[in-house]
N, C-alpha and C positions, 0 to 999 in steps of 0.2 A: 818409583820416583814421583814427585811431589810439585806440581810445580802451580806460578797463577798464570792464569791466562783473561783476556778481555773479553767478556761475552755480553754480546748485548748492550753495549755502551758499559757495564760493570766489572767490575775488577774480581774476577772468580775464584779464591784462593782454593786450597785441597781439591786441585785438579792432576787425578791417580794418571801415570804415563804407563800404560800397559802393554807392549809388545804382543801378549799372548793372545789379543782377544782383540776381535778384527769390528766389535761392534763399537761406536761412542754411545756411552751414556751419559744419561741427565737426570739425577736423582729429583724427585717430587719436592725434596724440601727447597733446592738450590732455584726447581724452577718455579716455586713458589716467590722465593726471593726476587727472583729476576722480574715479577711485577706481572707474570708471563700467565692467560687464561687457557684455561683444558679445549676451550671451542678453537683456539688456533691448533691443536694437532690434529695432526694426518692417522687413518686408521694403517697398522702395522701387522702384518700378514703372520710374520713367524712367531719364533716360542724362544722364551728364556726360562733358564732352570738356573735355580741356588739352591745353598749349601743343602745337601742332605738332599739332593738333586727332587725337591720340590716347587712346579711349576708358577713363577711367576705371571700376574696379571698385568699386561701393556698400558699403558695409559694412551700409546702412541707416539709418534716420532714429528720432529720439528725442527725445520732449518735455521741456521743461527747463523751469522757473520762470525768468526773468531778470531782473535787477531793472537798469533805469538809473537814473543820478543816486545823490544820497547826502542822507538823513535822510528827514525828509517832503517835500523835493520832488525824489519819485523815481514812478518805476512799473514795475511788475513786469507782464509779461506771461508768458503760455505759449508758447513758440518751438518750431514742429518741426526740427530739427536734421538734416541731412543730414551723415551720418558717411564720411568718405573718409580711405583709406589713401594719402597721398600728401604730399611735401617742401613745407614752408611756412614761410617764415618769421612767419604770422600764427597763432594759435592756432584764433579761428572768423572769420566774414566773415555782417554784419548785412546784408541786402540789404530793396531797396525795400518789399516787401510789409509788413516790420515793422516801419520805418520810418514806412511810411503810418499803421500800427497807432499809432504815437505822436504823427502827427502834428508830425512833427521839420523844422524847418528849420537845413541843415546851412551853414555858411561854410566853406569847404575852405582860402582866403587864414589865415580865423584858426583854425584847428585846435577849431573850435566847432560843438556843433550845442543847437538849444534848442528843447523842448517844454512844451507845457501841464502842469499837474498841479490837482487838488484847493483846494492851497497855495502856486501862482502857477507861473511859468511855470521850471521847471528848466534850469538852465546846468552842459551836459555839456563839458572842453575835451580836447582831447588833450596829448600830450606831444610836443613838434616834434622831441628828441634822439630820443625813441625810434622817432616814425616814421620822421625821415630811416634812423633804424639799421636798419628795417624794410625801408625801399626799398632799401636798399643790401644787405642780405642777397637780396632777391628776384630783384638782378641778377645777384649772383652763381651763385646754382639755374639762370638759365637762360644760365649765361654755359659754367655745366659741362658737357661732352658725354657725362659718364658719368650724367649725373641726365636720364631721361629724366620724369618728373614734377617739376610745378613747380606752384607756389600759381596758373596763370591757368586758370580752370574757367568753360568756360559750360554752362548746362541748357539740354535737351531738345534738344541735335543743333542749334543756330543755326549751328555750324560743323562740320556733318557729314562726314568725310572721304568722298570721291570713292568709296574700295569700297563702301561701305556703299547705293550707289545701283546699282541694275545699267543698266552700260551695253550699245547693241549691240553686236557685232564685226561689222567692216570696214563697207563701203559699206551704207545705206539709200534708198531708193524711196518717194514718195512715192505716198499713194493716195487716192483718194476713196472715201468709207464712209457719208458719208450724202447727203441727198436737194440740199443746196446745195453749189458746187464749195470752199467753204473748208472743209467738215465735212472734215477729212481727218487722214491716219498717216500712219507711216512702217513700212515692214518690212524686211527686209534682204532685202538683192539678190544672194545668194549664194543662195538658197535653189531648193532643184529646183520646177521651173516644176509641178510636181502640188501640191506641199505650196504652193506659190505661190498658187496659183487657191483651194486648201480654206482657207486664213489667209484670203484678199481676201474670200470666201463669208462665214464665219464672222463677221469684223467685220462686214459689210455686215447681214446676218441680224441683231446685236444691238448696230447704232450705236444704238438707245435705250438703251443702259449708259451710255453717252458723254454727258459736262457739257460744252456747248458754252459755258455761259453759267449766271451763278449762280441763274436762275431753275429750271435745269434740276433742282434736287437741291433740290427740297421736302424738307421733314419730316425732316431730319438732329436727331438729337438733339445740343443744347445740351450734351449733357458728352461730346461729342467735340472740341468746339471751341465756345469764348463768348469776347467780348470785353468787360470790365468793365471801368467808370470807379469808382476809388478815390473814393465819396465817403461821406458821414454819413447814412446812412438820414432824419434828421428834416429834411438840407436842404430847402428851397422850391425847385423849379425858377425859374428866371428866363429868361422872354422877351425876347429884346435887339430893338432896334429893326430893322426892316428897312431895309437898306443899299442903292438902288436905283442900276445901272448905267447910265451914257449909254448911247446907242443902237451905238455903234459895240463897247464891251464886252459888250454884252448879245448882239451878232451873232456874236460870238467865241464866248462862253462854248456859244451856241447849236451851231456849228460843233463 
């Protein structure tokens, strides 16, 4: 869905509303337009990959005022902005996380998304010529063989390319390393039978490094990894009823 939005005091039209993709962008061309210099961004920690899951370069990320909707039934939020040098036929791209910030239910059939305000509930629509014109530019970007960047971007490596993970070379062996027969590696089998035996030593000496099981890796700090349910700090919990299994699923589920 297609929609403009106000950014920066400016009227930002081919701004992509994408559900799937929890990052906001801000294409190099749109914030060139915006009048906007490379010393105002913040250095940006993670990784974006496109099309043909080829590692995009960051430019960096930059806070924006944004206002959706028009009059008083609008709202403005702060967006951090992920800044990429790369072909688009969209200018930025709103993803879930700010979305959720407004609390937007989108119709994608009707080129509409609508949220809460103050002043009732705001009706954002898009334009159907422009986004078709939008789509149809996009295929063209990855229809070229000379445009090796193209508007599809995911965050944080979901489609990591295959170097970026180090594989073994040639054949590997399997081995046991800790005290029950499934605790087990692999090493390669090419390797001279001395440096053989000090590898098999070495794991065996420190399989308590080894997560067999998520119980094994206590006390990891939460800003390595957390998983958050998008909801309203003042909700009430609700307890739903318990749903009780016959005896023949309850065996199963046991199983």
């Amino acid at each position: 869905m297609v929609i403009t939005i106000i950014l920066a005091n400016a009227n930002l039209h081919r701004t992509l509303i994408d559900q799937g993709s929890f990052a906001d962008i801000l294409f190099k061309s749109a914030f060139d337009k915006l009048g906007l210099q490379e010393k105002e961004l913040r250095a940006y920690s993670n990784s974006l990959f496109g099309h043909g899951d080829t590692l995009i370069q960051l430019l960096g990320y930059i806070s924006l005022h944004t206002t959706f909707g028009k009059g008083t039934r609008s709202k403005t939020l702060s967006i951090d902005y992920i800044v990429v040098d790369v072909s688009s036929a969209y200018n930025a791209l709103i993803g879930r996380t700010t979305l959720n910030q407004l609390a937007v239910v989108v119709s994608t059939p009707h080129l509409c998304m609508k949220f809460p305000t103050p002043e009732g509930i705001a009706n954002v629509k898009g334009d159907q010529k422009l986004a078709r014109r939008c789509y149809n530019e996009s295929l063209n970007l990855k229809r070229d063989p000379r445009e090796k960047e193209t508007n599809t971007i995911e965050l944080g490596g979901v489609r990591a390319r295959k170097e970026l993970h180090p594989q073994p070379e040639g054949e590997t062996q399997e081995v046991q390393i800790g005290d029950d027969p499934s605790k087990t590696t692999n090493i390669g089998v090419n390797l001279r039978e001395d440096l053989k035996k000090l590898l098999i030593k070495l794991l065996r000496d420190n399989s308590n490094l080894f997560a067999w099981k998520a119980a094994d890796m206590p006390g990891i700090d939460p800003g390595l990894m957390c998983y958050k349910l998008a909801v309203y700090p003042e909700s009430r919990p609700i307890q739903q009823k318990r749903r009780k299994l016959g005896p023949e699923r309850s065996q199963v589920v046991e199983e």
